[in-house]
matplotlib code that plots the C-alpha trace (Angstrom):
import matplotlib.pyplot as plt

x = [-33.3, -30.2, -27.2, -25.1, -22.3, -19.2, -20.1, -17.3, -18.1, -16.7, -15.0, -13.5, -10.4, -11.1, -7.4, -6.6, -10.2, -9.5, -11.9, -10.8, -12.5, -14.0, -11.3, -7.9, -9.3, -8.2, -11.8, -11.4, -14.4, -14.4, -16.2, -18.5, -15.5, -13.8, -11.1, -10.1, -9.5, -8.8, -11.8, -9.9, -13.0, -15.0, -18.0, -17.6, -20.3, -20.4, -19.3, -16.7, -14.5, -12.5, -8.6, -5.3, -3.7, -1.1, 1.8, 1.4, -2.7, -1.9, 0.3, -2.0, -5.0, -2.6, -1.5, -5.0, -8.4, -10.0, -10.5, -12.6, -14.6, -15.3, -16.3, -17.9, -16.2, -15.7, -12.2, -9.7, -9.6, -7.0, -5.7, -5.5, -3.2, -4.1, -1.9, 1.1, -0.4, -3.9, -4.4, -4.0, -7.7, -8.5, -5.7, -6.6, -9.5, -9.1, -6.6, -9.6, -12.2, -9.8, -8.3, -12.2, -13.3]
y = [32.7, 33.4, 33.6, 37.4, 37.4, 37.3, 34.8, 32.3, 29.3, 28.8, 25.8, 24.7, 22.7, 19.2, 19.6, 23.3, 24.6, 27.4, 28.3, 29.5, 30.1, 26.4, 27.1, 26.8, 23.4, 20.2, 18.0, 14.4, 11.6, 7.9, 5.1, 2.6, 0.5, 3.4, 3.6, 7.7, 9.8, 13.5, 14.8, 17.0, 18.2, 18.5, 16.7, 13.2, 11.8, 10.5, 12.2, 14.7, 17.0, 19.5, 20.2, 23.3, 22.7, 22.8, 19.8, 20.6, 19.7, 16.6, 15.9, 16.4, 13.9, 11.0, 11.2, 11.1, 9.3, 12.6, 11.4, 8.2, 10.5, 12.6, 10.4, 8.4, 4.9, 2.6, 0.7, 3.2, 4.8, 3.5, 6.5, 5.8, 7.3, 6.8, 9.1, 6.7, 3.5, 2.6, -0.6, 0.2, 0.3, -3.0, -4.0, -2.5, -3.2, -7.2, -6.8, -5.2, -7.9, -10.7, -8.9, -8.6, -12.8]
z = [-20.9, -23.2, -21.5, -21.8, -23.9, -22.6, -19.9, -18.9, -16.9, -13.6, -12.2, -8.7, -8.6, -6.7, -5.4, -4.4, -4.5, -6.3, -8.6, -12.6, -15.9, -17.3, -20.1, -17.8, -15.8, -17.0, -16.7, -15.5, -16.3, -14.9, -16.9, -15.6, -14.5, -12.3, -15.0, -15.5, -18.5, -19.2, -21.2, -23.6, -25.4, -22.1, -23.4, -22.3, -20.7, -17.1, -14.1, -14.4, -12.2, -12.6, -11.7, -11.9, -15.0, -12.7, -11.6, -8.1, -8.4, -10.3, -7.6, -4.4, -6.3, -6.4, -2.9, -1.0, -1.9, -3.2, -6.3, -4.5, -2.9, -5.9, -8.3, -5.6, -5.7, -3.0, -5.3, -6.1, -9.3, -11.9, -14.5, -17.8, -20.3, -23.6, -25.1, -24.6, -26.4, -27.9, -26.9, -23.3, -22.6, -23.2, -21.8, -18.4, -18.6, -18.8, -16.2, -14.0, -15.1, -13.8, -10.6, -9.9, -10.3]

ax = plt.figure().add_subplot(projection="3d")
ax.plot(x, y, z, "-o")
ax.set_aspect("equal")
plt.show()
């Protein structure tokens, strides 16, 4: 079954609930280690979800464990910027390995 032209995927903000076209959603994707990016492309693999483009939305995930409870962790989940500096990866994620034992 070929899907009709003109279709637009659908997405529901984790933080408001409202739901928008795939396009205007920022998607967010943890690794293995809990560590989160924003999927730019929105083809990362690994759990995603979806959040307003929007600072109030940004705002709301940071304050409460929603984010826990969507992608599922029992540890908080650490956001990564890798915009800022390229090395900061592996740098977190040593600090993470050694906080851990």
């Amino acid at each position: 079954m070929r899907k009709a032209r003109g279709h637009i995927p659908v997405r529901t903000c984790i933080s408001c609930g409202m739901k928008r076209a795939k396009g205007d959603m920022v998607r967010l994707v943890t690794d293995e280690a809990g560590f989160l990016f924003r999927d730019k492309l929105m083809r990362k693999e690994g759990r995603g979800a979806y959040v307003c483009d929007s600072k109030a939305c940004g705002e709301d995930l940071l304050k409460n464990k929603r984010l826990q409870r969507v992608f599922r962790r029992d540890k908080p989940v650490i956001m990564v910027d890798l915009s800022q500096d390229a090395g900061l990866l592996s740098r977190k994620r040593k600090e993470f390995r050694d906080q851990d034992g």
